[in-house]
C-alpha positions, 0 to 999 in steps of 0.5 A: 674204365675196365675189362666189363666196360671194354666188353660193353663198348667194343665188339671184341674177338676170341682173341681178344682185338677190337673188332668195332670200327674208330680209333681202336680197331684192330688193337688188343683190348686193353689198349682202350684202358690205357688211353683213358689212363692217359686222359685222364691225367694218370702220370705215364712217360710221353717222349715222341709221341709215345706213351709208355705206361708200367703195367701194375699188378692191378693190370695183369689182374683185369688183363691177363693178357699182359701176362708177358709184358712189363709195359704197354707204349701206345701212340696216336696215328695223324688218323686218330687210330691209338695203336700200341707200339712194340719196343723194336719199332722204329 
């Protein structure tokens, strides 16, 4: 997985959500990356429910939008929506 794959994927907005309906809709497209990451087996740290992936520089490089982050967390909904949590929600 990758940016050019996420492109070729989803429908993507100028701003860089993912417009195509299921389980990433309305999340930033990276968000899709990190969940192959996961399951794919790729080591992140998993305490209830949440995934807490570091952002490598391989990952600022094909996401400058993470420019300002040192971490993504993501958790999947009861839904199935995958949807990425801030450090402040509770």
């Amino acid at each position: 997985m990758n940016r050019e794959l996420v492109f070729s994927m989803f429908q993507v907005d100028e701003a860089g959500i993912i417009r195509t309906p299921g389980p990433f809709e309305g999340q930033y497209l990276y968000i899709p990356y990190f969940w192959y990451l996961h399951i794919s087996g790729y080591r992140e740290d998993v305490r209830d429910g949440i995934i807490t992936f570091q952002i490598r520089m391989e990952d600022h490089a094909q996401f400058p939008e993470l420019a300002n982050q040192d971490v993504v967390r993501l958790k999947q909904q009861e839904n199935g929506m995958i949807v990425e949590i801030s450090e402040f929600t509770s």
